[in-house]
C-alpha positions in Angstrom: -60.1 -37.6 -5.1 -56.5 -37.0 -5.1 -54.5 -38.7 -7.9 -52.1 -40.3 -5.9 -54.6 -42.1 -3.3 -56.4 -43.2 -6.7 -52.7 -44.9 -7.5 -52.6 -45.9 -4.2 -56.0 -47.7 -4.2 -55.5 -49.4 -7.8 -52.1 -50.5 -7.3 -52.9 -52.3 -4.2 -55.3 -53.9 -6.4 -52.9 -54.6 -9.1 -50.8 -56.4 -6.8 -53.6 -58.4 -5.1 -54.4 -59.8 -8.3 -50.8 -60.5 -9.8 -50.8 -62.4 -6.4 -53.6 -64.1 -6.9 -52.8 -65.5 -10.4 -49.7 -66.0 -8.9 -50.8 -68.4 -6.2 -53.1 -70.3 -8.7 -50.6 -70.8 -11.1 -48.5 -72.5 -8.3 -51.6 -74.2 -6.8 -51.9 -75.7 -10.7 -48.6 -77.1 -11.0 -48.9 -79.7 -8.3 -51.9 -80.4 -9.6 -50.9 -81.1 -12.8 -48.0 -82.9 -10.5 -50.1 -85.1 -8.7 -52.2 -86.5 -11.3 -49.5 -88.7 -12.9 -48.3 -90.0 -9.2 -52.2 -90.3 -8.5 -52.7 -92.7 -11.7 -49.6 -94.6 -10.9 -50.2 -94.9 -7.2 -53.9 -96.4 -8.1 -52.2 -98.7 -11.0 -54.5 -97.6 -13.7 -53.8 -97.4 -17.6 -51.8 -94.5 -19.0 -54.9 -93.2 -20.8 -57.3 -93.1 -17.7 -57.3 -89.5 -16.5 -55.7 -88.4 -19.8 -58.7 -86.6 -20.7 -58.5 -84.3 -17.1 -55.0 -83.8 -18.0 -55.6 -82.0 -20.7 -58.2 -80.2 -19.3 -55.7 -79.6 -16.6 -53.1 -78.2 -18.5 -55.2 -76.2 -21.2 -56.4 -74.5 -17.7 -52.9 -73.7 -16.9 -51.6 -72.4 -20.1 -54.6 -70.2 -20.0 -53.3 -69.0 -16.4 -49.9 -68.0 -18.2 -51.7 -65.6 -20.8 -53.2 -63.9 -17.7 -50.5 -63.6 -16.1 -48.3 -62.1 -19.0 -51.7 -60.2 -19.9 -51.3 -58.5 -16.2 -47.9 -57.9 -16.6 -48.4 -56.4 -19.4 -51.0 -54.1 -17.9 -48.7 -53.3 -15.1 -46.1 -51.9 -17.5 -49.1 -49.4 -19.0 -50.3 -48.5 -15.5 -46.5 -47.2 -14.8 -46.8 -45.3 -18.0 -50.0 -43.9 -16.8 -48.7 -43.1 -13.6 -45.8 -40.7 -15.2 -48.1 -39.5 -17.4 -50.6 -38.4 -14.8 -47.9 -36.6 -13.2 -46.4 -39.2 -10.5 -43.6 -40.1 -12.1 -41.4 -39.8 -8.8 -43.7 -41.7 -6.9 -43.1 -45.3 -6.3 -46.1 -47.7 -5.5 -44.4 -49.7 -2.7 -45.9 -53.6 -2.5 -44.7 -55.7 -5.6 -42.2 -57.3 -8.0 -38.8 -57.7 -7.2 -38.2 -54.4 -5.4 -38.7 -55.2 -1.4 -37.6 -58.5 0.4 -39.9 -61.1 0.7 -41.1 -60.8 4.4 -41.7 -57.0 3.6 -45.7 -57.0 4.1 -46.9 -55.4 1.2 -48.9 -52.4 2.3 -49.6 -50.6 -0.9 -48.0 -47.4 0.3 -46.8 -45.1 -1.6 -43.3 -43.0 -1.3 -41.4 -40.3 -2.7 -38.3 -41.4 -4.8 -35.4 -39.4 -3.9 -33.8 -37.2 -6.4 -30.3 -38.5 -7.6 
């Protein structure tokens, strides 16, 4: 298979799971946001719940290491990608690089010389 519809097909899949984490992470802080309103809402002690809590928030920490953990390994799949010989490609679909209601499509395109 050609090398660049392999980077095509696992960059896609890069971003779908940065995504992913992404989305839980964010789905985890209001969580971790409506347990406190939750417990004062229903009057309870301070220590009722405490135990979830910190369930809660050991879960979410652990979601930050994954998430540093793939950006991490989307730094080494860029490296691999030059190395492989697509260094002028760019994998179109992530970070901070299109606008925001750009659909991300995975695409790849040729960077233009300077």
């Amino acid at each position: 298979m050609n090398r660049r519809i392999v980077a095509e097909h696992l960059a896609t899949r890069l971003f779908t799971a940065e995504e992913a984490v992404d989305n839980t992470l964010a789905a985890m802080g209001e969580l971790i946001a409506a347990m406190p309103r939750a417990r004062l809402q229903a009057r309870v002690a301070a220590g009722v719940g405490q135990q979830a809590v910190d369930h809660v928030m050991e879960a979410a920490s652990g979601l930050a290491e994954v998430r540093r953990s793939l950006i991490a390994a989307h730094g080494a799949l860029s490296d691999a990608k030059d190395q492989i010989g697509l260094r002028r490609v760019t994998l179109v679909g992530g970070g901070d690089k299109a606008e925001e209601d750009t659909p991300r499509t995975g695409q790849l395109e040729i960077v233009k010389s300077a």
